[in-house]
N, C-alpha and C positions, 0 to 999 in steps of 0.2 A: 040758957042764961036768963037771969030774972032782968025786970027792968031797972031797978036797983043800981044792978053792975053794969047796965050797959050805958046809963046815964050819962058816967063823964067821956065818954068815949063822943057821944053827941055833941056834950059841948065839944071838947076838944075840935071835934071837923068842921064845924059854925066855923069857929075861930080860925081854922086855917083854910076853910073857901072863902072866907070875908080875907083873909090876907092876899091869897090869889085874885080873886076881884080886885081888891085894891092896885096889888102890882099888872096886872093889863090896864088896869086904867091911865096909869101911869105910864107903862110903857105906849099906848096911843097917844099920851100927848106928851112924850117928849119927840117921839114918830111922825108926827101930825104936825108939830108947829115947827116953822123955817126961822130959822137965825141965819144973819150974816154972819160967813168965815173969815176970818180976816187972817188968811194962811196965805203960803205962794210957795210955786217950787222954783230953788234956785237954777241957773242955767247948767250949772254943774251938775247937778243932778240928771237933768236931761240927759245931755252927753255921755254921763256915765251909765243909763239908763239904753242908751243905744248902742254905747260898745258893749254891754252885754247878751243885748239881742243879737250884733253881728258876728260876734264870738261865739253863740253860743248855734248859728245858723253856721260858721266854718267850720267849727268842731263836728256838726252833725256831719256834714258832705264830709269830711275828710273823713270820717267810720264808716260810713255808706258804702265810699268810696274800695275801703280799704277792707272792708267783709264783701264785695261784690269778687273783687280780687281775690282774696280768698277762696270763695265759690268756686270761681272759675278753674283755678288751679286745681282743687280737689276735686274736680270732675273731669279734667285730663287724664286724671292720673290714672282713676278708676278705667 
């Protein structure tokens, strides 16, 4: 290829690591500087944030539970 043709192809990547630089620059200092939040989680959310954990802990023991049974049976059999 002559250097002719490969010219704009130069530019062009100038242009789009100068965009790249720019956007890490940017993503460091939105990264880097602290704002207050001024959010909260309601108590409801809580609550409903632990009855999914504990449901989600009996669900598991009850299949545990309920394929150990399983097992066991299918190896009497045999």
């Amino acid at each position: 290829m002559s250097r002719h043709a490969m010219r704009p192809f130069h530019r062009a990547h100038r242009r789009f690591g100068s965009f790249w630089k720019g956007f890490a620059l940017l993503l460091v200092l939105m990264i880097g500087t602290e704002r207050k939040a001024c959010a909260y989680t309601d108590p409801g959310t809580g609550a409903m944030i632990w009855q999914m954990l504990v449901a989600g802990f009996v669900g598991a023991a009850f299949y545990f539970r309920r394929f150990t049974t399983w097992f066991k049976k299918k190896g009497r059999k045999d």
